[in-house]
C-alpha positions, 0 to 999 in steps of 0.5 A: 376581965382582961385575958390572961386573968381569965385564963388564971381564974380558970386553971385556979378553978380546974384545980379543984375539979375535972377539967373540961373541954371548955376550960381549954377552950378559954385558956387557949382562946379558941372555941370548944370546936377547935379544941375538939378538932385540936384533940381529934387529930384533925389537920385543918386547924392551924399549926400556931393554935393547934400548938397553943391548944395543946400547951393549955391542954397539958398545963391545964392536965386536961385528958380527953374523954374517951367516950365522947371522943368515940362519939365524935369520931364514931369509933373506939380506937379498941379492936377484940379478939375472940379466942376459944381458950386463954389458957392455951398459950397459942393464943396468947402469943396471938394476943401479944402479936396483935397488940404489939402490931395495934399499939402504934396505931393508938389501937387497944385490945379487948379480949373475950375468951368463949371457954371452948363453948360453940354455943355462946360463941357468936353471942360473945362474939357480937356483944365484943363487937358493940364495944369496938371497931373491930373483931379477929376471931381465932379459932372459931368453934361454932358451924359454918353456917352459924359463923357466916351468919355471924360475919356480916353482923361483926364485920370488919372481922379477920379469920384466924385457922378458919376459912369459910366459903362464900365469904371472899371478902374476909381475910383468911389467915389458915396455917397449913395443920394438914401438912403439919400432920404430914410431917409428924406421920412421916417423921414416925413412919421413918423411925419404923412406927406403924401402929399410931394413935391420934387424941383428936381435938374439939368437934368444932376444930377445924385445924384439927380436921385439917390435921385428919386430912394430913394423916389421910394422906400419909396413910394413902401413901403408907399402906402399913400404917394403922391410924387408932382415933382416940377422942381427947380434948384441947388441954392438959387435962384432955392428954392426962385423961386419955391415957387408959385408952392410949395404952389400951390401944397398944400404939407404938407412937402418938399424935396428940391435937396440940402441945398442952395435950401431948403434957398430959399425956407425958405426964401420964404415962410418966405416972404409969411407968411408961417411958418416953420414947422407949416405949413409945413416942410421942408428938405434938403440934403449935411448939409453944414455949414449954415444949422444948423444956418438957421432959422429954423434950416435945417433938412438935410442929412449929407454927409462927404464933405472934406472927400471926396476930401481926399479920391479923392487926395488919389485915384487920387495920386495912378493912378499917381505915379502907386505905389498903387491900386486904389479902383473901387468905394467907396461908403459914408453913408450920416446920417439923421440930424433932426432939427426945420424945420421939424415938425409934419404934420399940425394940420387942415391935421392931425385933417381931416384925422381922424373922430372927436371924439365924444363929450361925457362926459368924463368917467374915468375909475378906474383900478388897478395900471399898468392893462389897458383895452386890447383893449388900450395897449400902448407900448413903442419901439425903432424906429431909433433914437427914442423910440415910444409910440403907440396904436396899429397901432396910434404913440402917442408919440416918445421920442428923445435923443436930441443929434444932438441939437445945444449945445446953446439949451442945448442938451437933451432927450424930448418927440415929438411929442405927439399927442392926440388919434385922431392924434392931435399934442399937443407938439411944437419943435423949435418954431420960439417964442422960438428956444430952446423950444422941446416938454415935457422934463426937462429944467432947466435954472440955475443949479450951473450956467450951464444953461439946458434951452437953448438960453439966460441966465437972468443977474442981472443988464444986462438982457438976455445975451447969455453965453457960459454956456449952458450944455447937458444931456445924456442918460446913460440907457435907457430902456424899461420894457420887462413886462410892455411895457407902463413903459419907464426907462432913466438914464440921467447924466447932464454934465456942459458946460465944459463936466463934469458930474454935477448930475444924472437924473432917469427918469420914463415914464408911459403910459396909455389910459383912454378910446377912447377920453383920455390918460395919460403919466406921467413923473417923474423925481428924480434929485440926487446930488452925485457929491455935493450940488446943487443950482437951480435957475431961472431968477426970483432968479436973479433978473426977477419977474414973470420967474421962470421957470426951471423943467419938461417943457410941451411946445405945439403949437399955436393955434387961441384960448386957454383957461387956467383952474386951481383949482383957476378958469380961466384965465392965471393970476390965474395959473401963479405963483400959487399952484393948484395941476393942470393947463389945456389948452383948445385950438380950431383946425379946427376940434375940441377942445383939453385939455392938462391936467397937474397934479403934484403929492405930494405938489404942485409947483408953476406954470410957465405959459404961453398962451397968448406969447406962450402956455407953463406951468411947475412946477417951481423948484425956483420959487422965491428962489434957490432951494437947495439940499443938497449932496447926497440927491435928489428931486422929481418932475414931472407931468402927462399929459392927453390928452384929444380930446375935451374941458373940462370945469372947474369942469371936469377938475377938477374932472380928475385930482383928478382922476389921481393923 
């Protein structure tokens, strides 16, 4: 029969059953060796029969069998990846990471989850590795001795958080859980927590006893702290259930093993009434993807999870085409994430922990400009991410960057927390009332449209509405003055919601204590419209009688009973929309009263406020009209706070704040 006859009769006949090696073989007349070497990838066949190879191949729909194509290359193009729950979404971000990296190389992933059972583990383990080339076992549960038994009957194999002696020859990828600890507990020791529970993860983990190690080294530093060790588990479930013990041990903070803990935990303390961070704070670890839209939002510690399944496609793709030098161990740096379910140590904790402050009456010491008494020197330094006011050994106040912020709550500088000379905090982050609300800082709700207050914006006819307007403010400069250590400079530029640079911001900090019950920090800001005129407006300027707020924002916690005092008398309805050169919130703790004491400089604005929703005041920038500046010129605006550790009755009230304008 002439050739191309024969070729005919044989895709005639393929049509009505599977095609094989050997119809290719004679539709490209070649043997079915070439056809295998052609199929196989191999590159000692010729390029003109490799090419007619394939066109028979592929008008005849012919697909290699992957079975006798492994037997041919004695592999089977799979690698496996052994986890110890799917469920938790660390590893499967690890999962994405390896895949992603293996596809190009023709490289499928299996998947064997051993359900957080150190007892079958090594058995799946082994049974994966009999159906591919290759392992990556994350997380591994069992003992040390039971998986260095188990490595050279695996191997090639890639360790993922665990690291076992004696195996020099495995790649290693271990995150830093020890220094991630050290951040949680430093972060929680900073904001005055000293009673502190963690829920412990799997017996088996050995990121979580690398957790232990971090916070062995933050107690060594810190003599103060109290570490209360709570057994839990590695998921929701485990947090949920653990609350009984949590509020039986009377922490003030708590570090959960991981994310999916830390929900439980959240969800169960929000069933029990307990408020996060009010009452008390808690964190996580892994920042998976649902922490930053928990409610609160999870302070956690970031570790780069796709990352490292890349990185252990890239180890693992070395130990199997012997073409590189895989790394022994490789170690990643997890990064502190603080959001609102951290907070300031409870108030009553904090109040108990210093002596009352006597109840004199209060005396305002005349002094000039910049000079303070010796003995109150405050200072501004840098500390991490924060720059912190203090009083000699007292942490007064800290001033954050904001930019790990969610962008809807219009990313900016802020101060918190601040507290009053006894230690009582007297700013609220975060607030269950108001997400978007952060300590003292400038939030202003309309600026040509790009909204800096957060959360929603008010629409004539429509309501509160959530646009995708929101804007972000950075900080260009920030400086502290090597002379006079009280004054805190900050050059902020505001960007709209699409990046682009809309006005600057100079902003100027000054502390100083008036005498052991008082202190005043005073922020003014001057807003400069170089790039064109701006219009500020507010939900009052749209259309929402009674909300004009927008400007220098003092937002502070709730407390059992608050009284609001103004040069018009007292009571919230007289300060509210009102000129009085200052407004003062009167607030009841356990231990004793507090005044916070807000006074403007120059013609008064009116004031938004408010205490009987949420305890809150400002300067209104447009309190019922838009406020306008004109290009290239700027505004000026601003307060000074006092805080005082006592109640102030009206005409002392009034008397201090005449004193310190």
């Amino acid at each position: 029969m002439p050739e191309a006859r024969q070729r005919r009769a044989v895709q005639r006949g393929a049509a009505h059953r599977a095609v094989t090696i050997a119809d290719v073989a004679v539709a490209a007349g070649v043997s079915r060796a070439t056809v295998s070497r052609v199929m196989n990838g191999r590159s000692t066949v010729d390029v003109t029969i490799s090419e007619r190879v394939r066109e028979a191949a592929q008008a005849l729909k012919y697909r290699p069998s992957t079975t006798a194509r492994s037997l041919s290359l004695g592999r089977t193009n799979t690698v496996a990846l052994v986890v110890p729950d799917l469920g938790n979404p660390l590893f499967q971000q690890v999962l994405h990471g390896v895949t992603n990296a293996a596809a190009p190389a023709g490289y499928r992933v299996l998947l064997a989850d051993t359900a957080e059972d150190p007892t079958d583990e090594a058995a799946i383990a082994l049974e994966a590795r009999l159906r591919c080339d290759a392992l990556v076992l994350v997380s591994p549960r069992m003992p040390d001795a039971e998986l260095a038994a188990l490595i050279p009957n695996v191997a090639p194999v890639v360790l993922v958080n665990r690291e076992i002696p004696g195996t020099e020859d495995v790649p290693c990828l271990v995150v830093d859980y020890a220094f991630a600890a050290e951040q949680v507990a430093e972060h929680l020791h900073s904001l005055g927590h000293r009673r502190i529970a963690y829920l412990a993860g799997p017996p088996g983990s050995a990121s979580d006893a690398l957790r232990r190690t971090g916070l062995r080294r933050v107690l060594d530093r810190h003599h103060d702290i109290e570490l209360v060790d709570l057994p839990a588990g590695p998921d929701i479930a485990a947090g949920h259930g653990a609350v009984d013990e949590v509020l039986a041990a009377r922490p003030t903070a708590v570090v959960a093993y991981n994310d999916l803990v830390a929900f439980g935990l959240l969800a169960g303390l929000n069933e029990a009434g307990v408020a996060v961070p009010k009452d008390i704070s808690v964190a996580g670890f892994d920042d998976i993807d649902l922490a930053r839209y928990a409610t609160p939002s999870l302070t956690t510690v970031a570790v780069p999870q796709a990352e490292l399944g890349r990185h252990a496609w890239k180890e693992l793709s070395a130990l199997i085409e012997s073409t590189g030098h895989p790394s022994r161990a490789t170690r990643f740096e997890p990064r502190l994430e603080v959001r609102a379910s951290t907070g300031p140590v409870p108030r009553q904790v904090a109040s108990a922990r210093t002596a009352p402050r006597p109840s004199a009456p209060v005396t305002v010491v005349a002094e000039p400009a910049g000079v303070l008494p010796t003995t109150h020197a405050v200072r501004w330094s840098p500390e991490g991410d924060s720059v912190v006011l203090r009083c000699g050994d007292l942490r007064l106040a800290a001033y954050q960057q904001g930019d790990r912020l969610p962008p809807v709550h219009s990313p900016r500088s802020h101060l918190h927390p601040v507290h009053t000379l006894a230690g009582v905090p007297l700013t609220d982050s975060g607030p269950v009332d108001h997400r978007h609300h952060y300590g003292a800082s400038m939030a202003v709700a309309d600026v040509n449209g790009t909204s800096y207050w957060g959360g929603r914006t008010f629409v004539t006819d429509v309501g509160p509405t959530l646009l995708p307007n929101h804007g972000r403010q950075i900080s260009r400069s920030l400086l502290v003055d090597p002379v006079q250590t009280h004054l805190l400079y900050d050059a902020v530029r505001w960007h709209d919601e699409h990046g682009v640079p809309q006005l600057e911001e100079e902003r100027r900090l000054d502390a100083r204590v008036i005498d052991d019950s008082t202190w005043v920090l005073d922020w003014r800001s001057t807003l400069r419209a170089d790039r064109g005129a701006l219009i500020i407006g507010s939900p009052a300027t749209n259309g929402r009688p009674g909300a004009g707020y927008g400007g220098y924002f003092w937002r502070l916690p709730t407390t059992g009973s608050v009284e609001v005092l103004s040069a018009t008398g007292t009571g919230e309805a007289l300060a509210h929309g009102g000129s009085s050169p200052w407004v003062a919130f009167v607030q009841q703790h356990p231990t004793h009263a507090t005044t916070l004491l807000l006074v403007q400089h120059g013609e008064p604005l009116p004031w938004f406020l408010r205490a009987s929703e949420y305890p809150g005041a400002g300067p209104a920038l447009a309190w019922d009209e838009p406020r306008t500046i004109p290009a290239d010129s700027s505004f000026e605006t601003g307060a000074a706070a006092v805080l005082v550790d006592r109640a102030l009755e009206l005409d002392e009230a009034a008397v201090l704040a005449e004193q310190v304008r």
